[in-house]
SEDO-58135 format. One line per 4 residues: number of its first residue (from 1); their letters; for each residue x, y, z of N, C-alpha, C. Coordinates in nm, 3 decimals. Example, Ala and Ser with C-alpha at 12.3 -4.5 7.8 and 13.67 -1.06 7.14 Angstrom:
<recs>
1	as	1.319 -0.569 0.780 1.230 -0.450 0.780 1.320 -0.330 0.780; 1.285 -0.225 0.708 1.367 -0.106 0.714 1.290 0.003 0.787 $
</recs>
This chain:
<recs>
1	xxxx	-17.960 -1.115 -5.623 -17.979 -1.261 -5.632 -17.952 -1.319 -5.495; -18.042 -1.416 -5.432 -18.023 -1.468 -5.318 -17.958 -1.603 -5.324; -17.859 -1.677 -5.238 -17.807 -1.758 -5.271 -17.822 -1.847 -5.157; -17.919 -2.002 -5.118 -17.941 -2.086 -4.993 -17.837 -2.144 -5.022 $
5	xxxx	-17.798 -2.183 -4.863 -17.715 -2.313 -4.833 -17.764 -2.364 -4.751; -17.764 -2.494 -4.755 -17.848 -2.601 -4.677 -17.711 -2.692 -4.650; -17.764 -2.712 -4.532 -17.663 -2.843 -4.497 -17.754 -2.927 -4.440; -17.696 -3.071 -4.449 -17.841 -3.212 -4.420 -17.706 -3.312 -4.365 $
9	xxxx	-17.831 -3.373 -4.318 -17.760 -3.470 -4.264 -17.840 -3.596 -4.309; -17.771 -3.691 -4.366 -17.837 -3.810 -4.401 -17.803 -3.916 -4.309; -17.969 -3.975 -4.300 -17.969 -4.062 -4.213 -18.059 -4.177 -4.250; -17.990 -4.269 -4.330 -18.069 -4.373 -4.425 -18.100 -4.315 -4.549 $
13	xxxx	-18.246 -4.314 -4.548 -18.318 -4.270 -4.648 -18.324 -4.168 -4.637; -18.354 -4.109 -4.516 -18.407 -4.000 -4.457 -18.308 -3.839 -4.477; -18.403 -3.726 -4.540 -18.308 -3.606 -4.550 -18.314 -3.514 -4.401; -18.270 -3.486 -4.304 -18.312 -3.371 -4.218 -18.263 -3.275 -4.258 $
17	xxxx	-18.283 -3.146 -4.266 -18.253 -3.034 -4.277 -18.188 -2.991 -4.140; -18.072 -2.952 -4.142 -18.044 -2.946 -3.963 -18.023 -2.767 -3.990; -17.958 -2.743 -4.118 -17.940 -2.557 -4.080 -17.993 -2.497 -4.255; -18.049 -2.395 -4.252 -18.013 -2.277 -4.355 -17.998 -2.202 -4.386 $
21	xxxx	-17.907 -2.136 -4.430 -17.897 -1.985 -4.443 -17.913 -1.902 -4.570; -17.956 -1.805 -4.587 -17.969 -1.718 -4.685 -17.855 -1.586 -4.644; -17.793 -1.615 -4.790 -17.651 -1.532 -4.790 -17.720 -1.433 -4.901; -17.712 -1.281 -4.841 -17.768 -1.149 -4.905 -17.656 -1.084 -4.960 $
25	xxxx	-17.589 -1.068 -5.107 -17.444 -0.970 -5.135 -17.508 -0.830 -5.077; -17.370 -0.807 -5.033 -17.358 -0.661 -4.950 -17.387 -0.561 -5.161; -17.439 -0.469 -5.062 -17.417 -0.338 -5.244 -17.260 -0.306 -5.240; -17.252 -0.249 -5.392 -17.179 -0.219 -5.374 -17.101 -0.078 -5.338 $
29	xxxx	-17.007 -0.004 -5.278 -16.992 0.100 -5.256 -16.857 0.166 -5.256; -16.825 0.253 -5.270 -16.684 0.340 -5.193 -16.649 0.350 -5.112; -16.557 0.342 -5.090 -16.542 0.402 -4.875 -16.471 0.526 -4.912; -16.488 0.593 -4.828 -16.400 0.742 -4.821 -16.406 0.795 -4.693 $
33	xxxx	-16.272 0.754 -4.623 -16.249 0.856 -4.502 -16.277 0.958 -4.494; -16.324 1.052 -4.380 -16.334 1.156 -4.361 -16.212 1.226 -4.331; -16.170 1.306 -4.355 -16.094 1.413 -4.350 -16.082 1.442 -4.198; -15.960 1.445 -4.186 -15.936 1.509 -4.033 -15.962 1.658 -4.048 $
37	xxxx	-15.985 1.680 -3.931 -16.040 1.867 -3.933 -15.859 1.898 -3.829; -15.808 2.023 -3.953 -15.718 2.009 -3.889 -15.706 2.166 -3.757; -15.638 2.130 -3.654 -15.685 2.213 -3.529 -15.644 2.339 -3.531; -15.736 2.377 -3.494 -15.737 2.535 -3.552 -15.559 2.625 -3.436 $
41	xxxx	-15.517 2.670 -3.515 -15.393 2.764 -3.472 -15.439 2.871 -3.382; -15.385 2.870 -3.265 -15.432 3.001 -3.236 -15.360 3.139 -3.297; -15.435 3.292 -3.264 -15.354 3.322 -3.315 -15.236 3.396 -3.219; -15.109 3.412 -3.237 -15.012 3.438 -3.152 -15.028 3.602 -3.175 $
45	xxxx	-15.013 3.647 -2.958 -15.037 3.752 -3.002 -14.957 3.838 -2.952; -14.898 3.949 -3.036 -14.776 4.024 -2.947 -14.738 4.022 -2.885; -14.627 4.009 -2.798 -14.545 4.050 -2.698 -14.540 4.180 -2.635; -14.570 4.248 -2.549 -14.560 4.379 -2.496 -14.393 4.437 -2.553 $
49	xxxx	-14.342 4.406 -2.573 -14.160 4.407 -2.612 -14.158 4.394 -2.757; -14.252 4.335 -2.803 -14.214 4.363 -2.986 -14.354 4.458 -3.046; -14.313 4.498 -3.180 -14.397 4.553 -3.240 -14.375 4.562 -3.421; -14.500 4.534 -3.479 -14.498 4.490 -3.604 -14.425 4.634 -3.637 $
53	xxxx	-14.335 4.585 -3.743 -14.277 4.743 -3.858 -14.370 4.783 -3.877; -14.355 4.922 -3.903 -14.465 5.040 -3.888 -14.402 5.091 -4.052; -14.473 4.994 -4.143 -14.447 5.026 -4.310 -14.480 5.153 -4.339; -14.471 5.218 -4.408 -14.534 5.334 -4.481 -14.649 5.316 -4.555 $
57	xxxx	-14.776 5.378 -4.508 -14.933 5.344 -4.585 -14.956 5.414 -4.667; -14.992 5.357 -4.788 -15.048 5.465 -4.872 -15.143 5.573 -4.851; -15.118 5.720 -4.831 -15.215 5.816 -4.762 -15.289 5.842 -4.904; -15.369 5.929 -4.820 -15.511 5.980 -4.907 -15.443 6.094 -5.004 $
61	xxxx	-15.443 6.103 -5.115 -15.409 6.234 -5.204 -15.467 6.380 -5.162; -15.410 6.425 -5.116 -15.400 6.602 -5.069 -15.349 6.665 -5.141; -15.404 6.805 -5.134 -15.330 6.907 -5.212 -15.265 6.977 -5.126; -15.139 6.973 -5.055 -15.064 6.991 -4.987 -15.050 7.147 -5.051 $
65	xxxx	-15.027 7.199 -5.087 -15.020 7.351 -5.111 -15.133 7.400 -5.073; -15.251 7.400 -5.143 -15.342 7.446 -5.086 -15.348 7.447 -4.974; -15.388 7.317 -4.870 -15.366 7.291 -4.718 -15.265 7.402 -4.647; -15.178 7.489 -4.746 -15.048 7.503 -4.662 -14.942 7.419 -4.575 $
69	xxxx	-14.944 7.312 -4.612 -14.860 7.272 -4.519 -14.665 7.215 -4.597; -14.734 7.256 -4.778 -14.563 7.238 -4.802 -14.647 7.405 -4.908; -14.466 7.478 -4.905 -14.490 7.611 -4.952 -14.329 7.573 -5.059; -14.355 7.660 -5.194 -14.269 7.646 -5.218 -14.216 7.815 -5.284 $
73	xxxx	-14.036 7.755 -5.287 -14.019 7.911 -5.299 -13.877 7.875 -5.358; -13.875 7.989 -5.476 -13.749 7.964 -5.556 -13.604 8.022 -5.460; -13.481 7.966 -5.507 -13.376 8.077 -5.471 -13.357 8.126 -5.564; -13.330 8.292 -5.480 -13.298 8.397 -5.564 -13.365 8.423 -5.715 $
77	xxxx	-13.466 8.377 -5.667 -13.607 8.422 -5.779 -13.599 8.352 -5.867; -13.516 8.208 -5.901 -13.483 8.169 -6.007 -13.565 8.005 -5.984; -13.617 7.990 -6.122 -13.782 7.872 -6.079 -13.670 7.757 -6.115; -13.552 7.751 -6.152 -13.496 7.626 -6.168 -13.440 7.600 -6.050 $
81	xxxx	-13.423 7.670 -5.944 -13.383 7.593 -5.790 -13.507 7.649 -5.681; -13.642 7.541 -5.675 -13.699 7.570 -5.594 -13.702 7.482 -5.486; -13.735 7.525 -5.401 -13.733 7.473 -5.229 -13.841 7.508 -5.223; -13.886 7.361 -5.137 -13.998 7.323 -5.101 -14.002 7.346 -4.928 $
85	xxxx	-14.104 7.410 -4.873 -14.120 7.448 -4.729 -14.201 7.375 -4.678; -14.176 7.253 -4.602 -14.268 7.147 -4.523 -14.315 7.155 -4.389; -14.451 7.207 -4.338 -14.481 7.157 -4.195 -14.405 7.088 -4.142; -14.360 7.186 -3.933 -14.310 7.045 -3.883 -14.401 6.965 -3.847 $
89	xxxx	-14.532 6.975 -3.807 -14.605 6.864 -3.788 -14.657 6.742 -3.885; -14.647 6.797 -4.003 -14.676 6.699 -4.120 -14.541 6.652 -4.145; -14.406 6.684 -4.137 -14.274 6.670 -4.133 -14.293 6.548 -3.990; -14.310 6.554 -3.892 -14.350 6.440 -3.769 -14.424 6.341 -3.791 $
93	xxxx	-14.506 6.381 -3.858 -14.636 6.268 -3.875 -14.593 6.171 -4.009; -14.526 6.242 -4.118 -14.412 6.165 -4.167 -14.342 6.046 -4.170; -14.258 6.118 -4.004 -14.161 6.074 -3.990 -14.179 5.911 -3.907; -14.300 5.914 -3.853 -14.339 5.776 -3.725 -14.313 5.667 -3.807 $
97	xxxx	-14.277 5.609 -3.897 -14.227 5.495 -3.943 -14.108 5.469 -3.868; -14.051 5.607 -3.916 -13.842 5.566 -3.944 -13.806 5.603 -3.803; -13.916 5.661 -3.708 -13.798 5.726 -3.568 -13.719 5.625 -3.544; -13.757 5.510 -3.503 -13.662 5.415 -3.430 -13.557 5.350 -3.536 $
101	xxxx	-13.547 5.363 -3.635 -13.467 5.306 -3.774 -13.336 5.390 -3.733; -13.254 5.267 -3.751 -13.099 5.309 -3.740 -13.007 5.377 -3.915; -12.922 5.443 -3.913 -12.862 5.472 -4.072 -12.718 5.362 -4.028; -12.681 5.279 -4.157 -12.545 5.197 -4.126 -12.467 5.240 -4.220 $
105	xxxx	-12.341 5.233 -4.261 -12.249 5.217 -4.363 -12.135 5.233 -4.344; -12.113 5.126 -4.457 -11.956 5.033 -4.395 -11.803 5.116 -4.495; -11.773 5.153 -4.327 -11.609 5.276 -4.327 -11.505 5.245 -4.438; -11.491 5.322 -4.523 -11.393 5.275 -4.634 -11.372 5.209 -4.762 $
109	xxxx	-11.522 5.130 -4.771 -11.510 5.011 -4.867 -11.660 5.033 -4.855; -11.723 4.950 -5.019 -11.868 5.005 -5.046 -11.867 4.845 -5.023; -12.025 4.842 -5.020 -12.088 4.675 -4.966 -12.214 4.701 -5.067; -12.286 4.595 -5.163 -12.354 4.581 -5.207 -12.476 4.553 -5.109 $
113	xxxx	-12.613 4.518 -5.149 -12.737 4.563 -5.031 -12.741 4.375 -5.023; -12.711 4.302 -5.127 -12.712 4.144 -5.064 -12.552 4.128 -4.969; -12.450 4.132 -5.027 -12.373 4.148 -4.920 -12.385 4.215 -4.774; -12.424 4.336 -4.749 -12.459 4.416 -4.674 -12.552 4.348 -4.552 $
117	xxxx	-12.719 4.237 -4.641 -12.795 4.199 -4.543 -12.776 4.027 -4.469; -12.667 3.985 -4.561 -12.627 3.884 -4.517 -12.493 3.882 -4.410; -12.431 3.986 -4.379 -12.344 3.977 -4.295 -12.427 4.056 -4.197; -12.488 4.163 -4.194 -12.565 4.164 -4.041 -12.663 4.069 -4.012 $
121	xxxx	-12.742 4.010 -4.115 -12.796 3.870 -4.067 -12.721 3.786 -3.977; -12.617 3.751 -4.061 -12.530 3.623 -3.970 -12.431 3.701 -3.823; -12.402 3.799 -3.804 -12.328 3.900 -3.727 -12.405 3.888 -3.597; -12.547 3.973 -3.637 -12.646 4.049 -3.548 -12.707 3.932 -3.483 $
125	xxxx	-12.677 3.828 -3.526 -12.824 3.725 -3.485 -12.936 3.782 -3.435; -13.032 3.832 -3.446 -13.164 3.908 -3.361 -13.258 3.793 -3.394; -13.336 3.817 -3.329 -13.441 3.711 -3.286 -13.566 3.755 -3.355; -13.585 3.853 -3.381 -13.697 3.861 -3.520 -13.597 3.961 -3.623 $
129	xxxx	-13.716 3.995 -3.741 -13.685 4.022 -3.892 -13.632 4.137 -3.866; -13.583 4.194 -3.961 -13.546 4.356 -3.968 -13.547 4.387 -4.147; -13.586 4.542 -4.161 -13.603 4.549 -4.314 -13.437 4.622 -4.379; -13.417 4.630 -4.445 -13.323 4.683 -4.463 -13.294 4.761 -4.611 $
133	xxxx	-13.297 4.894 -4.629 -13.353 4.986 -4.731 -13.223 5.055 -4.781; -13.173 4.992 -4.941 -13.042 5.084 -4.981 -13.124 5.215 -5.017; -13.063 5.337 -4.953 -13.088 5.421 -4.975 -12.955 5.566 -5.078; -12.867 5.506 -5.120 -12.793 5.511 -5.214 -12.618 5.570 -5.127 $
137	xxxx	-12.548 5.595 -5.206 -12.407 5.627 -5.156 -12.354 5.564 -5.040; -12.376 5.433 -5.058 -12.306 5.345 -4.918 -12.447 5.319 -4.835; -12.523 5.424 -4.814 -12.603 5.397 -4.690 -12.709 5.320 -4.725; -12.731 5.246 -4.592 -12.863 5.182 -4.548 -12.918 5.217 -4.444 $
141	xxxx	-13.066 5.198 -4.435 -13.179 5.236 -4.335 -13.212 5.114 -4.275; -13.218 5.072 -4.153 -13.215 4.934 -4.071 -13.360 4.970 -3.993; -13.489 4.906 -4.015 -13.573 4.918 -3.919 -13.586 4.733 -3.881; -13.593 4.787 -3.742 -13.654 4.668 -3.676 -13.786 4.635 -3.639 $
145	xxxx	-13.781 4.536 -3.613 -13.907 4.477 -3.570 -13.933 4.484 -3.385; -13.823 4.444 -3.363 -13.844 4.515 -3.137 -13.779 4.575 -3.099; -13.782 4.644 -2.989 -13.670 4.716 -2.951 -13.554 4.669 -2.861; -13.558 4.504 -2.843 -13.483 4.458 -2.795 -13.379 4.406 -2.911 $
149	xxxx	-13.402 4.385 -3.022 -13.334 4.368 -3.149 -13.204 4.484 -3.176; -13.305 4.631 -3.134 -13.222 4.709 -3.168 -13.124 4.758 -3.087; -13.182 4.740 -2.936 -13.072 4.750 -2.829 -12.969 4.647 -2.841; -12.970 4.498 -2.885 -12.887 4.446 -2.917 -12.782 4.476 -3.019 $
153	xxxx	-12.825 4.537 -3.114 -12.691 4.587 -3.201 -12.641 4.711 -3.167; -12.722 4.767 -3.041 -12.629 4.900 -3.025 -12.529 4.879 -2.927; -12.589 4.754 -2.852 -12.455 4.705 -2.719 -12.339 4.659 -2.800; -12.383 4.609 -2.896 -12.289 4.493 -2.958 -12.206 4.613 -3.034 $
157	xxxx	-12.181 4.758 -3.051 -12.121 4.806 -3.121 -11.968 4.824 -3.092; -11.922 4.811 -3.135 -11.860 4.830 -3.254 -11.851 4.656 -3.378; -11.912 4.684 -3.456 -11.902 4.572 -3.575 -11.824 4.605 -3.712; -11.754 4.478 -3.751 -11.669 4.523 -3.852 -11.739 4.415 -3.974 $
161	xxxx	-11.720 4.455 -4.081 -11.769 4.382 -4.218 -11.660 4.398 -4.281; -11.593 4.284 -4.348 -11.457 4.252 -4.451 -11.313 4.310 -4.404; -11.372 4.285 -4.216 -11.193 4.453 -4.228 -11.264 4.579 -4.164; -11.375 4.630 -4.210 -11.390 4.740 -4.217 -11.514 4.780 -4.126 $
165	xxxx	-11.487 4.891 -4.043 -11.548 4.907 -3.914 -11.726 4.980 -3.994; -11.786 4.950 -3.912 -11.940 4.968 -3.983 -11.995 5.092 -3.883; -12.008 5.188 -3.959 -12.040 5.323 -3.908 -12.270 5.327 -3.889; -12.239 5.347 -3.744 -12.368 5.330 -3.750 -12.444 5.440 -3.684 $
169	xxxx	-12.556 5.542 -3.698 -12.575 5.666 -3.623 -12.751 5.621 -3.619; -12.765 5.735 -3.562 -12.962 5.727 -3.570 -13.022 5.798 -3.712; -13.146 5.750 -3.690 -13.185 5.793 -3.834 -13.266 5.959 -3.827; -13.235 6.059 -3.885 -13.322 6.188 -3.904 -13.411 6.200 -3.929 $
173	xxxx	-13.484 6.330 -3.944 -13.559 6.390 -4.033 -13.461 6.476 -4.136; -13.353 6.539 -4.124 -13.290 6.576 -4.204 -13.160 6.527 -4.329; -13.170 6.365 -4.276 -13.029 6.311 -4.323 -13.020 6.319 -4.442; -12.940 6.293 -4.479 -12.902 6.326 -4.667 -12.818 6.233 -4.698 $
177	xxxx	-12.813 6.139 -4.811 -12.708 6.032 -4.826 -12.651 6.120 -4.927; -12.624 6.201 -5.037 -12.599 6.261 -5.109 -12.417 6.253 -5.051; -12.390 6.360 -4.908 -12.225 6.353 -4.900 -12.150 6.213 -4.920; -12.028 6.236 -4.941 -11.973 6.089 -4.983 -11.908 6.048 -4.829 $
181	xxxx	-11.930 6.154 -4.708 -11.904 6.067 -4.636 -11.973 6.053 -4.463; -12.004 5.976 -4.374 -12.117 6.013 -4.288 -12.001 6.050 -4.171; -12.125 6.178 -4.140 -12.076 6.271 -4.044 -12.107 6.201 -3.910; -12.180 6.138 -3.861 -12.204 6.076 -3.707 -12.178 5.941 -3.708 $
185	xxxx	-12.153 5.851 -3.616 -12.145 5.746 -3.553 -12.171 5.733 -3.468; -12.251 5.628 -3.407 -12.252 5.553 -3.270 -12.094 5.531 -3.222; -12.074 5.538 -3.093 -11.931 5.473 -3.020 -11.967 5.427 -2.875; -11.932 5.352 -2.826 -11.937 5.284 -2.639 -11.777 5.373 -2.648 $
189	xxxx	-11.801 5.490 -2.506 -11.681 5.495 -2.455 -11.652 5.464 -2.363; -11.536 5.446 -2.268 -11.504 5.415 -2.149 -11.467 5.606 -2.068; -11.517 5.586 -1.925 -11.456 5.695 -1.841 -11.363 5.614 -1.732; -11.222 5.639 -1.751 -11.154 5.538 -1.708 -11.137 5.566 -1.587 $
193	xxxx	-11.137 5.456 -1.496 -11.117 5.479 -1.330 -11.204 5.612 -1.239; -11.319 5.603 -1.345 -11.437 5.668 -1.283 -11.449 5.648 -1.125; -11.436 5.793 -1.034 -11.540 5.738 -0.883 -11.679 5.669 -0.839; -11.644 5.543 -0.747 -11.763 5.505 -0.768 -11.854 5.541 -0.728 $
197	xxxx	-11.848 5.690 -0.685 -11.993 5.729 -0.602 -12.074 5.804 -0.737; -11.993 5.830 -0.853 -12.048 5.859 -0.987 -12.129 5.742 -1.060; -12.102 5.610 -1.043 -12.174 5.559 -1.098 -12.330 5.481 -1.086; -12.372 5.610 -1.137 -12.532 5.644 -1.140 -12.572 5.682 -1.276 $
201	xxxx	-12.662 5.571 -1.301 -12.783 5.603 -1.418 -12.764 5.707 -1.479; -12.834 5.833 -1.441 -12.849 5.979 -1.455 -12.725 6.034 -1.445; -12.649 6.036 -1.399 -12.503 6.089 -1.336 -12.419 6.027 -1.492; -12.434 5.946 -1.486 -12.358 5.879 -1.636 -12.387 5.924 -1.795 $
205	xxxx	-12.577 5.961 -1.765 -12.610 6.035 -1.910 -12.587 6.151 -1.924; -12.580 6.197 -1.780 -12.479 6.348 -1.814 -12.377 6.359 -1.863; -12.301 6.264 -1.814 -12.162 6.261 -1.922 -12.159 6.262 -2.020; -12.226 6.152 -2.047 -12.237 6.131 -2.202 -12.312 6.216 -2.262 $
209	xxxx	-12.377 6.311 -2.231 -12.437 6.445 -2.293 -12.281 6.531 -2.317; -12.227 6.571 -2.218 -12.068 6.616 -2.221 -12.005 6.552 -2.374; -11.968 6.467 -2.353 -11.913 6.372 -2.475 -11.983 6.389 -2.620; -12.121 6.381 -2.656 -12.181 6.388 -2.767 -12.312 6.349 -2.742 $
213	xxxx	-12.379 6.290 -2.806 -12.569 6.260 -2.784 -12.585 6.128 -2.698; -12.614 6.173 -2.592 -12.637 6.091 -2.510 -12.740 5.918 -2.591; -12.693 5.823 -2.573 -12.767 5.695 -2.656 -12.814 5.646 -2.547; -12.750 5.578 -2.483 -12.744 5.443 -2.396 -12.586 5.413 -2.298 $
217	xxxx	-12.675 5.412 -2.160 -12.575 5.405 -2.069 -12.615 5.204 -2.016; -12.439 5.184 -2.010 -12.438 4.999 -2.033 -12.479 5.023 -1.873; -12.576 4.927 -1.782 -12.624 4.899 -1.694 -12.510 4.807 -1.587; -12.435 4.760 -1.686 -12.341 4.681 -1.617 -12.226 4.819 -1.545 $
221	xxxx	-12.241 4.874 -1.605 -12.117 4.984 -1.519 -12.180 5.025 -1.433; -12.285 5.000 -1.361 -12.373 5.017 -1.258 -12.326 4.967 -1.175; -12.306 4.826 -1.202 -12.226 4.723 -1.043 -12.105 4.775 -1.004; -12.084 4.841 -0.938 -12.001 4.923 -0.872 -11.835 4.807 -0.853 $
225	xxxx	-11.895 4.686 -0.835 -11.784 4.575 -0.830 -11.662 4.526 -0.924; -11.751 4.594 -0.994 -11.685 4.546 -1.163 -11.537 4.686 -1.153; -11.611 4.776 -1.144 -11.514 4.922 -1.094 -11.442 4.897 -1.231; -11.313 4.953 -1.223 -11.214 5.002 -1.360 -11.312 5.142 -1.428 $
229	xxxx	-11.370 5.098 -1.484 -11.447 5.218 -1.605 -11.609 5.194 -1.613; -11.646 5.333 -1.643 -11.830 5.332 -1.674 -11.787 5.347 -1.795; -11.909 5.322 -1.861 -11.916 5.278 -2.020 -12.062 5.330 -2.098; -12.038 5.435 -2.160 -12.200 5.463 -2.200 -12.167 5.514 -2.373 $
233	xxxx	-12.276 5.466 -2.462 -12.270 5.483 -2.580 -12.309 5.643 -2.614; -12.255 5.678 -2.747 -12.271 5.788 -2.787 -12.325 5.835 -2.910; -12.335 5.909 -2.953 -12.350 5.988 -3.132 -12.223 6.088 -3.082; -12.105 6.090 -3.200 -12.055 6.197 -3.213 -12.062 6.225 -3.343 $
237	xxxx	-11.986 6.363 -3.356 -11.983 6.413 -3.484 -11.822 6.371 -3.538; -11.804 6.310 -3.636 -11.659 6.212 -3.663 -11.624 6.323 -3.745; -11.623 6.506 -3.805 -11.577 6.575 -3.894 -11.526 6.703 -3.740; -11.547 6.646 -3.610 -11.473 6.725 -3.536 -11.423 6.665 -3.442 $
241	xxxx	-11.306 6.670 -3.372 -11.216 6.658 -3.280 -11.276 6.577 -3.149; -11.251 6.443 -3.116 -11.368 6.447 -3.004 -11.332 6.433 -2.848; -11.396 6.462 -2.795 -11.388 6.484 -2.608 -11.295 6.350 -2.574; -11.148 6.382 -2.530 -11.065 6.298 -2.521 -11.052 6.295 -2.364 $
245	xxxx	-11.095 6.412 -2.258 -11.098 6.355 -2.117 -11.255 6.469 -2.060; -11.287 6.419 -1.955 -11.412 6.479 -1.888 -11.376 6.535 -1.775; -11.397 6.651 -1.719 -11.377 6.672 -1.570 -11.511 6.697 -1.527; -11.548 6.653 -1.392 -11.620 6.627 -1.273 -11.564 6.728 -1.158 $
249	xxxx	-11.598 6.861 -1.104 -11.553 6.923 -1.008 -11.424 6.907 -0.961; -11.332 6.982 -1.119 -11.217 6.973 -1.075 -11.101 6.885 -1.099; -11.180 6.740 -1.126 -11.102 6.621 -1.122 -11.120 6.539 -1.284; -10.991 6.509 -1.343 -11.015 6.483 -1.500 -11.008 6.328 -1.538 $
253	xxxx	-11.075 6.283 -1.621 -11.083 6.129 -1.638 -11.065 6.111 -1.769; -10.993 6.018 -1.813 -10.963 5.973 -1.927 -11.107 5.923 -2.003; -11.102 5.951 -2.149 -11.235 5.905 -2.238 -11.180 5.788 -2.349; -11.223 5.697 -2.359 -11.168 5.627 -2.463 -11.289 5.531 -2.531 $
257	xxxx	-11.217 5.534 -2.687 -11.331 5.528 -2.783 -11.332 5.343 -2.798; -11.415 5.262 -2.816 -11.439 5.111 -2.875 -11.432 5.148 -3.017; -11.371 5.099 -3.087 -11.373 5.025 -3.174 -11.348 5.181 -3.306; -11.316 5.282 -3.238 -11.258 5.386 -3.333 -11.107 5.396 -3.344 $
261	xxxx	-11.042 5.440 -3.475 -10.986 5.509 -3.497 -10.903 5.639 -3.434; -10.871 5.669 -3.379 -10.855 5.831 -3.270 -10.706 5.883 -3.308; -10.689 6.002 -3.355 -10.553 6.024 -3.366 -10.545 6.101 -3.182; -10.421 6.008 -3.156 -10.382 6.046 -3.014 -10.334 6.170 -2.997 $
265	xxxx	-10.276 6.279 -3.149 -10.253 6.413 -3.103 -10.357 6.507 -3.127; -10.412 6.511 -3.222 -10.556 6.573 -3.284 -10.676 6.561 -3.247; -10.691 6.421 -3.220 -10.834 6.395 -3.158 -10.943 6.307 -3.274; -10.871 6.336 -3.388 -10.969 6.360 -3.483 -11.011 6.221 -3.561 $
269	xxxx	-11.107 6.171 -3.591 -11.118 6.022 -3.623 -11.087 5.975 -3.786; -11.007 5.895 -3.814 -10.984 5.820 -3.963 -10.796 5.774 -3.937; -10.775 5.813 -3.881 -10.634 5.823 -3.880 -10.534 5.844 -3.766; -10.436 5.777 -3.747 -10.358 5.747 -3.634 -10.257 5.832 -3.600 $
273	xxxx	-10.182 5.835 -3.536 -10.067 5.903 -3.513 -9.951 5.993 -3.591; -9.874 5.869 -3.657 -9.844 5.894 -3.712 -9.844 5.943 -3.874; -9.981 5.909 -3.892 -10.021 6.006 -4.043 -10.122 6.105 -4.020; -10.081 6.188 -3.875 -10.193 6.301 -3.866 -10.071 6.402 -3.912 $
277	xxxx	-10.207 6.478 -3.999 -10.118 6.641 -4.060 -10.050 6.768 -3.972; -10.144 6.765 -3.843 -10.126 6.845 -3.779 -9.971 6.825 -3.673; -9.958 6.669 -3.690 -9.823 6.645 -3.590 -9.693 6.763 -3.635; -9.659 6.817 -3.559 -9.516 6.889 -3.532 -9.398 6.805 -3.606 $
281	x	-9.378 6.849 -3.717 -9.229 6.732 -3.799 -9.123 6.792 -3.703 $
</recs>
């Protein structure tokens, strides 16, 4: 429908028409914004220094006997205890998930697996994720996500949970959680009042080969300035007696353990002085 308006001007008798307009209604319609397009993410891409967990993939079904590569064979002829004989190369190829995966469990006292991931959460602070796998009798399997994550909790060792010192070693191909109690630990020892023409890189992982499995030698006992003691981490075996001094051509240096236990006459780790068996009454 069109709707005129006229406006006039009267002048006597007279009508002039001075304006008119024709007013057209708009249709009617919706409005609807368009949608913002929202900006595309790039995608973020590794760090040369980190690397996604290396999960376990579901492999292709083999007949691993046939193949030869697991053989099995009873003891003492008897089919209710058989042992199974595994390739080491299929035993390796295995294993590329877990090499870098640490074994933890906490000395004395059992920790449930939510207790367990919430105190190395809040402890460890690391800067990305880590998985963490009860694998039964106390132990857990710790894989990380970088290897700067994991060098961080091995500097940072010795850690305690409720009291109780947290036993931490590398992870096998052979480990067994089955014993009720773990045979290795990580330790940082000190070589006290080390010479400083010894403190060298290489010169230091020898020691610590001396001492038990060479891990990680601290870089800071490098600065020769700092002097007092070199400091390099270890694996020992905690069910034998351990390397309480080192000699160097002749000349003997005190070894001392972070954050262990050490009976000062025995050597031997869980127990102190005075409640070692072997002391002389």
């Amino acid at each position: 429908m069109y709707q005129y308006i006229v406006n006039v001007k009267v002048d006597n008798s007279d009508c002039v028409i001075i304006r008119s307009t024709v007013c057209v209604p708009y249709p009617s319609f919706t409005f609807r914004p368009k949608k913002p397009t929202p900006p595309e993410i790039p995608t973020e891409q590794p760090s040369p220094d980190r690397r996604e967990t290396q999960v376990p993939v579901m492999r292709e079904k083999v007949d691993l006997l046939a193949q030869k590569l697991v053989r099995i064979k009873h003891e003492q002829d008897n089919r209710l205890f058989p042992m199974l004989h595994v390739d080491k190369d299929f035993i390796d190829e295995l294993s590329v998930p877990w090499k870098d995966a640490l074994i933890v469990k906490l000395s004395g006292n059992e920790c449930g697996f939510d207790g367990m991931k919430r105190n190395l959460d809040g402890q460890w602070g690391l800067a990305g994720e880590f998985d963490l796998l009860d694998i039964g009798n106390g132990f857990f399997v710790v894989k990380f996500n970088s290897e700067e994550d994991k060098t961080k909790v091995i500097k940072g060792i010795p850690w305690d949970i409720y009291g109780h010192h947290l036993l931490i070693r590398q992870w096998t191909q052979t480990f067994n959680a089955k014993p009720e109690t773990i045979e290795k630990t990580m330790s940082w020892v000190r070589i006290v009042s080390l010479n400083l023409v010894y403190h060298d890189e290489s010169f230091l992982w020898a020691i610590a080969s001396a001492i038990g499995i060479p891990i990680e030698v601290d870089l800071d006992a490098l600065r020769v300035e700092r002097g007092r003691f070199a400091r390099v981490c270890v694996e020992i075996d905690m069910n034998k007696p351990v390397v309480r001094s080192v000699g160097i051509n002749g000349e003997w240096y005190e070894v001392q353990y972070e954050g262990l236990c050490v009976c000062q006459h025995c050597s031997c780790y869980g127990h102190c002085l005075r409640d070692c068996t072997y002391r002389p009454s």
